[in-house]
SEVEXBA-968781 format. One record per residue: x, y, z of N, C-alpha, C in turn; residue in one letter. Coordinates in pm, whole numbers, padded with zeros to 5 digits, always signed. Example, Ala and Ser with C-alpha at 12.3 -4.5 7.8 and 13.67 -1.06 7.14 Angstrom:
<recs>
+01319-00569+00780+01230-00450+00780+01320-00330+00780A +01285-00225+00708+01367-00106+00714+01290+00003+00787S 
</recs>
This chain:
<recs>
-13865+08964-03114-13928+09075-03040-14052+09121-03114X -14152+09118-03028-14273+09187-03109-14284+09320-03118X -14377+09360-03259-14398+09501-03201-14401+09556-03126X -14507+09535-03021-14522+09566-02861-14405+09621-02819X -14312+09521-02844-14194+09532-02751-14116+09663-02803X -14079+09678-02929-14035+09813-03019-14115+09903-02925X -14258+09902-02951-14322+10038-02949-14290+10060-02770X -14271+10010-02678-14251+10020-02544-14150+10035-02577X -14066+09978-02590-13874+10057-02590-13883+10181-02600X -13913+10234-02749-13897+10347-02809-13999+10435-02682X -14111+10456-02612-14189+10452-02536-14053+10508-02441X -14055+10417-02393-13964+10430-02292-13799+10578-02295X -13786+10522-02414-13663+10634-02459-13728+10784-02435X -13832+10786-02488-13884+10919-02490-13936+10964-02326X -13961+10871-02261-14030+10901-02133-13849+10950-02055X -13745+10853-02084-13626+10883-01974-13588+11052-02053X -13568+11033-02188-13576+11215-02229-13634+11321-02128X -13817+11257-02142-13868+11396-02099-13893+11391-01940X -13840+11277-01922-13851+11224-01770-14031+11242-01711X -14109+11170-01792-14186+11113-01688-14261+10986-01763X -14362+10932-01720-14446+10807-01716-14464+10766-01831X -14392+10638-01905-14440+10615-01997-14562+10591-02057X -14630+10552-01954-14761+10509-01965-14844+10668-02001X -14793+10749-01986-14866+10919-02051-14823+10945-02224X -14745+10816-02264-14701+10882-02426-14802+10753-02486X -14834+10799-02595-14938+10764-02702-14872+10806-02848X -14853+10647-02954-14801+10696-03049-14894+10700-03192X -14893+10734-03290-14956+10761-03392-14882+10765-03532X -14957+10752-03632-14913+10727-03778-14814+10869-03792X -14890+10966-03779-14870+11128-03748-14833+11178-03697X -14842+11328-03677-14813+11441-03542-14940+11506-03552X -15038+11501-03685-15144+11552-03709-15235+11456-03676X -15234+11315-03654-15283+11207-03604-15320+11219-03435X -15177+11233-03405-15166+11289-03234-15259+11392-03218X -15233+11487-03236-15344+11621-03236-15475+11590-03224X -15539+11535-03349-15661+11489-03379-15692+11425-03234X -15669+11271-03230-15632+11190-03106-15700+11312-02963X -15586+11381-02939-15536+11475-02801-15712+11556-02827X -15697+11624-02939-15853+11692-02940-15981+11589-02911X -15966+11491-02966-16097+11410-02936-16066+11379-02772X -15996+11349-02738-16022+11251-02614-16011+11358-02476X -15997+11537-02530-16091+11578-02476-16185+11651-02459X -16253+11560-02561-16364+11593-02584-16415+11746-02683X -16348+11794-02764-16363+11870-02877-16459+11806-02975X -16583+11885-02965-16664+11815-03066-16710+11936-03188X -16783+11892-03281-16849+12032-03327-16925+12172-03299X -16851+12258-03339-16929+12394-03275-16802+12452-03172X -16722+12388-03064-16627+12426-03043-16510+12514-03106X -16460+12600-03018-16353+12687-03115-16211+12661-03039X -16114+12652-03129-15971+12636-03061-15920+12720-03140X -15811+12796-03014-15698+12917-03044-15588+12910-03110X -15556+12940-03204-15372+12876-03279-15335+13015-03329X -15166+13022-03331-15152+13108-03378-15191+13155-03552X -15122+13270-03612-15228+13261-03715-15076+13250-03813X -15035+13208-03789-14841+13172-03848-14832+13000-03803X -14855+12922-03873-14874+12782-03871-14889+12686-04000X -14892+12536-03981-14914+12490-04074-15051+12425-04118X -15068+12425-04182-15254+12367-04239-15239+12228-04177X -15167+12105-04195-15143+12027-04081-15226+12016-03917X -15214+12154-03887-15249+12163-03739-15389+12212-03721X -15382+12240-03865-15511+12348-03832-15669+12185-03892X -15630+12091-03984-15697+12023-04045-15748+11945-03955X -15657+11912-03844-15724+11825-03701-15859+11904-03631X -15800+11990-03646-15953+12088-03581-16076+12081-03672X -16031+12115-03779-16196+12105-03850-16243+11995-03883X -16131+11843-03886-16201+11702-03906-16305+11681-03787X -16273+11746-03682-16369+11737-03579-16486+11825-03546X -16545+11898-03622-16629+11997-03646-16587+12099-03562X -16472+12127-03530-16461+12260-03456-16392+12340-03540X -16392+12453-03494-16369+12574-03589-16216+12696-03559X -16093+12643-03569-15989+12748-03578-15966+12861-03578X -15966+12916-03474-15985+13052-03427-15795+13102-03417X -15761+13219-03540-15625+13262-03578-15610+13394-03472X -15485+13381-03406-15422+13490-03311-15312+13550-03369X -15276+13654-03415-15173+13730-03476-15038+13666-03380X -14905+13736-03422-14820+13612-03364-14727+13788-03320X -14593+13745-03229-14545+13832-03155-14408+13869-03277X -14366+13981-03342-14320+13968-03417-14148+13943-03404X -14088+13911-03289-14013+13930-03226-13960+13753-03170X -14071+13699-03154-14034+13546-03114-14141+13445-03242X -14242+13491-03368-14291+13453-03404-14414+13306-03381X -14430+13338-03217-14479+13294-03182-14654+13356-03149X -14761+13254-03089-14879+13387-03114-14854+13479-02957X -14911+13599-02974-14901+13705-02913-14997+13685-02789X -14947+13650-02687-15061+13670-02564-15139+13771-02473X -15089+13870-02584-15198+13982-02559-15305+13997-02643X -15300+13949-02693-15404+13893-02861-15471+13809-02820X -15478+13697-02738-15567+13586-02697-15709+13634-02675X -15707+13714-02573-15861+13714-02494-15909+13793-02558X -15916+13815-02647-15997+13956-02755-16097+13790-02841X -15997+13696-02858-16050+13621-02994-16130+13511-02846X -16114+13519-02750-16171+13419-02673-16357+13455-02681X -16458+13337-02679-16575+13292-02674-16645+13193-02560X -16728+13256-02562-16801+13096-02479-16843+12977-02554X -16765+12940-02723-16715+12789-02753-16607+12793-02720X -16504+12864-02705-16373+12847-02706-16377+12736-02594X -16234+12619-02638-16233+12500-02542-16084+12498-02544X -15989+12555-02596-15852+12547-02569-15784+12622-02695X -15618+12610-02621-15564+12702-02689-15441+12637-02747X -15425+12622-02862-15266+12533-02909-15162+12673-02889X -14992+12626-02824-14946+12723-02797-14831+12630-02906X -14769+12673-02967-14701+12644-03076-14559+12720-03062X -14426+12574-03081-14327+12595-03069-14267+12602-03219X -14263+12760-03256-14244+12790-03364-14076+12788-03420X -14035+12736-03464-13926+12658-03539-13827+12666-03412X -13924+12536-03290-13826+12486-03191-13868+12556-03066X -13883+12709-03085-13909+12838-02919-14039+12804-02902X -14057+12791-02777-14152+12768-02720-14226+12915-02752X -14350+12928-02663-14479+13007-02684-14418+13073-02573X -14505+13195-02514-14470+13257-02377-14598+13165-02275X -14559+13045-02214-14676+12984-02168-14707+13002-02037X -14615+13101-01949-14698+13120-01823-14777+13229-01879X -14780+13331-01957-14903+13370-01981-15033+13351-02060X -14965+13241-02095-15103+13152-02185-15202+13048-02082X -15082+12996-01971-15202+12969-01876-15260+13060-01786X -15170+13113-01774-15265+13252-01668-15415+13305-01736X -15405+13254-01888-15524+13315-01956-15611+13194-01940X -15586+13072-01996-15655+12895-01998-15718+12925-01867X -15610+12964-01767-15726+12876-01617-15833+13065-01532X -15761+13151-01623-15909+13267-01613-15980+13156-01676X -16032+13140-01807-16163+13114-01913-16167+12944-01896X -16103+12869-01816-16132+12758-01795-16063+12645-01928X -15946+12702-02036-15921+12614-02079-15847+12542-02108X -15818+12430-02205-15731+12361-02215-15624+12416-02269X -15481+12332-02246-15368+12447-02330-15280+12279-02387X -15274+12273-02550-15196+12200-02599-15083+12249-02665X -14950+12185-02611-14884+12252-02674-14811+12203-02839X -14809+12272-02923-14731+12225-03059-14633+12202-03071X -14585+12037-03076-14390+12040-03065-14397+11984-03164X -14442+12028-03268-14379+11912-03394-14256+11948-03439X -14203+12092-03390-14074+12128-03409-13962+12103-03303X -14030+12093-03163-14018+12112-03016-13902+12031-02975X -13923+11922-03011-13839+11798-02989-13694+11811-02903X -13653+11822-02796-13534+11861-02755-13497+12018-02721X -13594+12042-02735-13574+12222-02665-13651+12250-02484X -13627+12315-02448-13681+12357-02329-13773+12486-02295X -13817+12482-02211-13900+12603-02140-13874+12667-01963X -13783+12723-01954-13770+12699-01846-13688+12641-01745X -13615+12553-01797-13499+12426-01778-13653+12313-01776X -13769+12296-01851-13826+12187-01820-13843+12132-01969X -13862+12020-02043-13840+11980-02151-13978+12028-02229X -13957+12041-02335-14107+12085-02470-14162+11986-02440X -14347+12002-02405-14407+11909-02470-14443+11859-02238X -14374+11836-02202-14403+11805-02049-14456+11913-01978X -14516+12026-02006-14521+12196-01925-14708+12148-01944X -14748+12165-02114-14880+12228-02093-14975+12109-02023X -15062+12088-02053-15207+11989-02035-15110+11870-02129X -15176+11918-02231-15105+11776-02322-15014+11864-02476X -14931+11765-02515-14869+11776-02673-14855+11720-02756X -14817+11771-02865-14760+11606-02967-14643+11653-03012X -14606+11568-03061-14437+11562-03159-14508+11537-03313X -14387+11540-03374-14406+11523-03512-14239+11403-03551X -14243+11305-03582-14116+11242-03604-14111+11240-03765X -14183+11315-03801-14181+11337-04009-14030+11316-04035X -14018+11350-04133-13815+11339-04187-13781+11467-04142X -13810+11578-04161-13716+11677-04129-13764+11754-03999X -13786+11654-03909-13822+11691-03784-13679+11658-03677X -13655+11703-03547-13585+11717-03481-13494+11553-03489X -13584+11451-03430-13521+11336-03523-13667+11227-03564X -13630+11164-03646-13710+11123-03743-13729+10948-03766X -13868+10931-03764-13894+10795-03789-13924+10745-03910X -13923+10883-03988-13957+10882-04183-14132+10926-04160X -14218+10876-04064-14330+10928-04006-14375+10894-03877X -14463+10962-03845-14470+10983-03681-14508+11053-03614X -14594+11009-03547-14648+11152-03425-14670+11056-03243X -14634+11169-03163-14625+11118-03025-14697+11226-02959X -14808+11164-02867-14858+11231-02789-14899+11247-02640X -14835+11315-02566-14819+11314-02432-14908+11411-02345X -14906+11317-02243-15005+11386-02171-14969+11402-02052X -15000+11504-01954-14987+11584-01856-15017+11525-01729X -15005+11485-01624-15043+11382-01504-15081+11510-01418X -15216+11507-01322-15246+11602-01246-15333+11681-01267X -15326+11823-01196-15392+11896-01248-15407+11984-01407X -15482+12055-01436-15463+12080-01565-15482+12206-01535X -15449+12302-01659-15471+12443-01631-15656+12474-01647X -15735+12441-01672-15858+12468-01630-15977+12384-01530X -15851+12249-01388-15888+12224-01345-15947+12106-01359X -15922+12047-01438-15979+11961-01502-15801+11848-01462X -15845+11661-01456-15765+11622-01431-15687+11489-01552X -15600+11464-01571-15562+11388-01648-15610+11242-01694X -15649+11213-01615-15651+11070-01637-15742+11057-01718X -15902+11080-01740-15985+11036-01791-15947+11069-01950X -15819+11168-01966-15796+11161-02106-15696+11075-02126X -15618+11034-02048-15547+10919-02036-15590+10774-02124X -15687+10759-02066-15757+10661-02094-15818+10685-02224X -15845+10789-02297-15921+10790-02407-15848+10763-02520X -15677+10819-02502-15594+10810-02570-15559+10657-02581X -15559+10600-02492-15518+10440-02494-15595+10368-02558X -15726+10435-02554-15856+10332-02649-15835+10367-02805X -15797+10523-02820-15769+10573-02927-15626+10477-03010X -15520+10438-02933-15403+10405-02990-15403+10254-03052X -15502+10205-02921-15516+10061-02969-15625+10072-03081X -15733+10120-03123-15759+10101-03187-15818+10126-03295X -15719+10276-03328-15672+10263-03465-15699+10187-03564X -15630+10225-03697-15662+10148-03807-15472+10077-03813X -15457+09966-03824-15317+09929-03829-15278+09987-03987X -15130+10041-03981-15076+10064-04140-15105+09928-04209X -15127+09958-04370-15106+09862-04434-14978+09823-04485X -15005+09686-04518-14863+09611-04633-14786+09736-04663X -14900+09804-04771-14795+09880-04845-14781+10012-04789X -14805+10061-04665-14779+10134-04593-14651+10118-04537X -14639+10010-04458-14497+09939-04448-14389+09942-04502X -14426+09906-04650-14344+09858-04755-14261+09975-04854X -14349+10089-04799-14316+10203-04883-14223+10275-04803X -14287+10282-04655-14182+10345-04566-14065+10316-04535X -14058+10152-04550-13896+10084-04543-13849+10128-04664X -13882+10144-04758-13817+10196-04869-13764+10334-04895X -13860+10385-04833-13826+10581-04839-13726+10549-04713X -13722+10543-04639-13575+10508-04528-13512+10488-04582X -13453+10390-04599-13387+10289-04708-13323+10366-04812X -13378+10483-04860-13358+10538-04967-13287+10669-04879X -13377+10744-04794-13278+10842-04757-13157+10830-04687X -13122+10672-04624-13054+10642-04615-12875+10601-04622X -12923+10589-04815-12804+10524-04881-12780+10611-04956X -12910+10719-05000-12837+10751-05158-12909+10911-05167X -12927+10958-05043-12956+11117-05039-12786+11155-05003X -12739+11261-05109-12607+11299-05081-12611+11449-05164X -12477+11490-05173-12497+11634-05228-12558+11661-05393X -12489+11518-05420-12530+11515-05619-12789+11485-05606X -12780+11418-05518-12894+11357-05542-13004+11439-05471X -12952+11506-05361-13059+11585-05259-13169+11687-05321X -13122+11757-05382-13262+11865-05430-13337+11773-05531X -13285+11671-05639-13369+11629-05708-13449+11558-05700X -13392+11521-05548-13476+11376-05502-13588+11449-05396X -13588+11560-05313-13642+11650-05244-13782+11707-05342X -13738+11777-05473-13860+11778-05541-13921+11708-05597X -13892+11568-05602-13959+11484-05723-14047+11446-05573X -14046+11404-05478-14066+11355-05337-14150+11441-05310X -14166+11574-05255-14263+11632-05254-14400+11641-05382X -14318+11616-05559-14442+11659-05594-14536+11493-05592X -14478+11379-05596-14511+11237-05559-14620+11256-05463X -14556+11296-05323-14659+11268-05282-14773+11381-05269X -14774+11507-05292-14874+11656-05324-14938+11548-05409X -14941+11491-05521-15034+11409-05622-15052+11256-05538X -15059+11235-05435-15092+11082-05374-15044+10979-05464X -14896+10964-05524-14841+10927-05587-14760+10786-05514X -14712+10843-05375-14617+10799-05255-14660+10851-05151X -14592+10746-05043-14662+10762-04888-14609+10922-04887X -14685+11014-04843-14583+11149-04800-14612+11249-04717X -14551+11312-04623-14571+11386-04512-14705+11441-04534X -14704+11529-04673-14876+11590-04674-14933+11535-04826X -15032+11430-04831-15109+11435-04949-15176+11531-05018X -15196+11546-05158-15284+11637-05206-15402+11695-05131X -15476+11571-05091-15600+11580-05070-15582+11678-04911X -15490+11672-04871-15487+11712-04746-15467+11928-04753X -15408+11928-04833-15402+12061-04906-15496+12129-04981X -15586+12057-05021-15680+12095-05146-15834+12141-05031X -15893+12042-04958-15983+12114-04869-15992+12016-04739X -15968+12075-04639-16030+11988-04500-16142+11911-04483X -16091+11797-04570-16187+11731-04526-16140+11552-04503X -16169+11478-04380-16036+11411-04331-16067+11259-04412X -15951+11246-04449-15931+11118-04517-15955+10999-04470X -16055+10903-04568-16037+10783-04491-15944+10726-04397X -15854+10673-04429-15790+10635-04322-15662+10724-04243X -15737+10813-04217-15669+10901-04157-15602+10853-03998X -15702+10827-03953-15706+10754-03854-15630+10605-03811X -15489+10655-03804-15365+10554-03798-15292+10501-03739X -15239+10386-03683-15158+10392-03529-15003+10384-03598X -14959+10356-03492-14803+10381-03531-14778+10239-03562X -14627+10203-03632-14601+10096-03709-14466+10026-03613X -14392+09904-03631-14305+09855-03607-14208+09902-03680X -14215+09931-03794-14097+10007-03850-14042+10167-03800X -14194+10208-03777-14152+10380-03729-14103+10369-03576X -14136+10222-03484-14101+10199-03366-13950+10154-03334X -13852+10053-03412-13762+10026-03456-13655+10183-03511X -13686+10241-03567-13616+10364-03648-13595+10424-03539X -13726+10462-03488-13747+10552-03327-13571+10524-03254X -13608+10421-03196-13498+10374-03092-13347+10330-03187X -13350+10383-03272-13203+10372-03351-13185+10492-03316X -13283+10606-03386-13260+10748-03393-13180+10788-03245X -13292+10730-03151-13262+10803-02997-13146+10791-02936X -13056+10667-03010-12945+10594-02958-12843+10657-02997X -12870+10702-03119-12784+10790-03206-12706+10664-03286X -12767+10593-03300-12675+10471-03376-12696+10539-03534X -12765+10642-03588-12766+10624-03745-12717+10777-03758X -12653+10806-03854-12620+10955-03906-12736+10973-04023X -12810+11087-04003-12944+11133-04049-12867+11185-04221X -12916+11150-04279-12872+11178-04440-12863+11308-04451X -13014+11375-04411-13064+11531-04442-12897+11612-04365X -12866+11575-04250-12792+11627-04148-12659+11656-04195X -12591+11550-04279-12504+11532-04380-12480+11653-04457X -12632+11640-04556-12615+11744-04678-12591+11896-04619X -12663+11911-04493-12682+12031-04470-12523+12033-04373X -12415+11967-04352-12341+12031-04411-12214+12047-04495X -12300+12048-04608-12203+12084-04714-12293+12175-04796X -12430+12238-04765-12480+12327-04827-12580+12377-04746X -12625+12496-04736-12740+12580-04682-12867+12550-04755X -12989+12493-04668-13076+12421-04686-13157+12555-04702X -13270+12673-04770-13291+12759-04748-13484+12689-04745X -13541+12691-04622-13693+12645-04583-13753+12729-04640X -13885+12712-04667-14013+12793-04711-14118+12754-04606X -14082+12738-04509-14182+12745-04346-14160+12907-04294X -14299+12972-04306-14403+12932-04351-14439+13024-04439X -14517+12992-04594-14502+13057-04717-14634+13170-04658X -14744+13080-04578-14843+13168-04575-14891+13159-04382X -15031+13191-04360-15026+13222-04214-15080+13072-04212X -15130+12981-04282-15150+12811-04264-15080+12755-04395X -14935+12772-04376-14845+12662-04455-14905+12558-04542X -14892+12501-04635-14827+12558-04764-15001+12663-04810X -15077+12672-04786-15201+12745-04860-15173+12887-04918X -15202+12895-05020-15224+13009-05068-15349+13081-05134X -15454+12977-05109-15595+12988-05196-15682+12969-05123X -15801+12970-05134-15918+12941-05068-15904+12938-04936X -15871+13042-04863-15837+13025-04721-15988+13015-04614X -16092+13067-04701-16205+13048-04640-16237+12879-04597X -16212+12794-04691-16217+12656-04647-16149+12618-04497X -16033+12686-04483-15974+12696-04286-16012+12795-04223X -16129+12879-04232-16212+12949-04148-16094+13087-04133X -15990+13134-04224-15874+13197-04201-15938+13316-04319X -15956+13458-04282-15981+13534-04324-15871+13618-04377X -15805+13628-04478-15682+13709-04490-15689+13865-04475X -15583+13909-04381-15588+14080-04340-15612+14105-04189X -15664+13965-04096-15684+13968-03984-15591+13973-03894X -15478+13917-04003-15369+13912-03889-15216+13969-03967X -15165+14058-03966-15117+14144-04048-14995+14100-04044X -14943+14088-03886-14835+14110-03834-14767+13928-03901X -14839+13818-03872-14818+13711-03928-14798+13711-04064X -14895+13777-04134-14924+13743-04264-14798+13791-04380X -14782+13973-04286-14607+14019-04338-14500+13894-04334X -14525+13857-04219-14332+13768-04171-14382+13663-04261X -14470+13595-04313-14485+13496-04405-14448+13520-04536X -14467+13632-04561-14438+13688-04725-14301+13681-04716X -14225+13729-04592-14063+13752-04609-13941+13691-04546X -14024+13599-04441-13891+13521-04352-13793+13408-04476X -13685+13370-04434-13608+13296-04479-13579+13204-04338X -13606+13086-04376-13618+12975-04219-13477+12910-04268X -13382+12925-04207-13228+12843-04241-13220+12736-04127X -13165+12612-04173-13166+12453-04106-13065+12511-03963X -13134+12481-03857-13057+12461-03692-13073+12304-03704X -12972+12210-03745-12999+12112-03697-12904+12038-03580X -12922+11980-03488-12877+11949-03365-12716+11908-03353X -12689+12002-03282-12524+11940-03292-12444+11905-03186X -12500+11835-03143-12525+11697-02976-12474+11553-03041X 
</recs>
């Protein structure tokens, strides 16, 4: 079986999930890959401004400025920690070109009033599921409601390819009138042609599987959790966020990644439920206690001027960041 064939299976799994067209999912190295991707193809160039809440991860926010546009922070609702849609149209402009509505650990955004705002000012609405994965809006699945979305299949995402991002797109009309297809198509030029992972892109990821696999358990989990994070924070090992990606926005050579046969293969184990997730295990036999999100763009605590993020603007975010405790919901289906 060729790749091809993986990446259409797995393709496919996700389309009978969210029930529609496979031919609308687009996969990627990333979920920050997807994003990037979803912003270019339509058409987000420099000078543009996009809406996010101001309770997020630097992740989401780094796709925006690799593309010269500029991250515009919305205080968040303190009640669903999601951003506040009475807060939108105060920060709206004539660059503004769309609005990320962000499913903050899983809850959707309040999105009939986020489009009621998109198709007043004409714009796009993407939604953030890198947490989303299997939750709803509505009785309709995350990620099928706005214009377009992405997933995140990282490791401690809903379920996991070790890395991964999926990005779907919306068939029809759009909330500012605008119609699907021609981004359709941009995404497909985008997927094919990518930069393929390397050897040791490959080689590392079968191994970090491989590894969380067999030998993440209660004796090995935190030690292997911090040595793993600080590996890859120093570009040591393949890892969810590199140094460089933390230190200043500015987008990495090969950032620009398609998805792999290995993350396509894992995919369609995961979906089948043929593998018991290691992380899923530990957590339970101990309370996993998260640090999502330490600040209002995850993990940052410094130079926030480099993400166009002014600290004090957004109060109500910036409190619940100093003090939430995020405890593991992981799926029990």
């Amino acid at each position: 079986m060729s790749k091809n064939d993986y990446k259409q299976i797995f393709k496919s799994q996700i389309a009978n999930y969210l029930n529609i067209n496979s031919q609308n999912i687009f996969l990627f190295w990333k979920g920050r890959v997807a994003l990037y991707a979803i912003l270019k193809a339509i058409g987000i160039k420099e000078g543009d401004e996009i809406i996010l809440p101001a309770f997020t991860c630097v992740v989401a926010v780094n796709p925006i400025i690799y593309l010269g546009a500029k991250p515009v922070y919305v205080d968040i609702d303190p009640k669903t920690y999601n951003v506040n849609p009475n807060k939108i149209e105060e920060k709206i402009t004539p660059k503004t070109k769309a609005i990320l509505a962000q499913n903050t650990f899983g809850l959707s955004s309040n999105l009939d009033a986020i489009f009621e705002i998109a198709k007043k000012h004409s714009l796009f609405v993407i939604e953030d599921c890198a947490h989303g994965f299997g939750g709803f809006y509505k009785g309709k699945p995350n990620g099928t409601i706005a214009d377009a979305a992405f997933f995140s299949t990282q490791w401690n995402k809903p379920f996991s390819t070790g890395l991964g991002g999926i990005a779907v797109v919306k068939e029809g009309q759009w909330a500012n009138g605008a119609m699907g297809e021609w981004v359709i198509e941009n995404l497909k030029q985008m997927e094919e042609n990518f930069i393929k992972p390397s050897l040791k892109d490959i080689l590392q990821l079968k191994a970090l599987i491989f590894l969380r696999e067999h030998f993440l358990n209660s004796n090995t989990y935190w030690f292997a959790l911090k040595t793993y994070r600080w590996l890859s924070k120093n570009n040591l090992i393949l890892g969810s966020s590199q140094g460089e990606e933390l230190e200043r926005p500015i987008k990495p050579k090969d950032f620009k990644k398609g998805f792999s046969e290995v993350q396509a293969k894992k995919g369609i184990e995961e979906l089948r439920g043929k593998c018991v997730n290691g992380l899923m295990r530990e957590r339970q036999r101990k309370i996993e206690l998260e640090d999502w999100f330490i600040s209002s763009i995850h993990p940052i605590t410094k130079n926030f001027e480099y993400w166009y993020y002014k600290w004090g603007e957004n109060p109500i975010a910036e409190f619940v960041s100093q003090y939430i405790i995020n405890l593991p919901t992981p799926d029990k289906a």
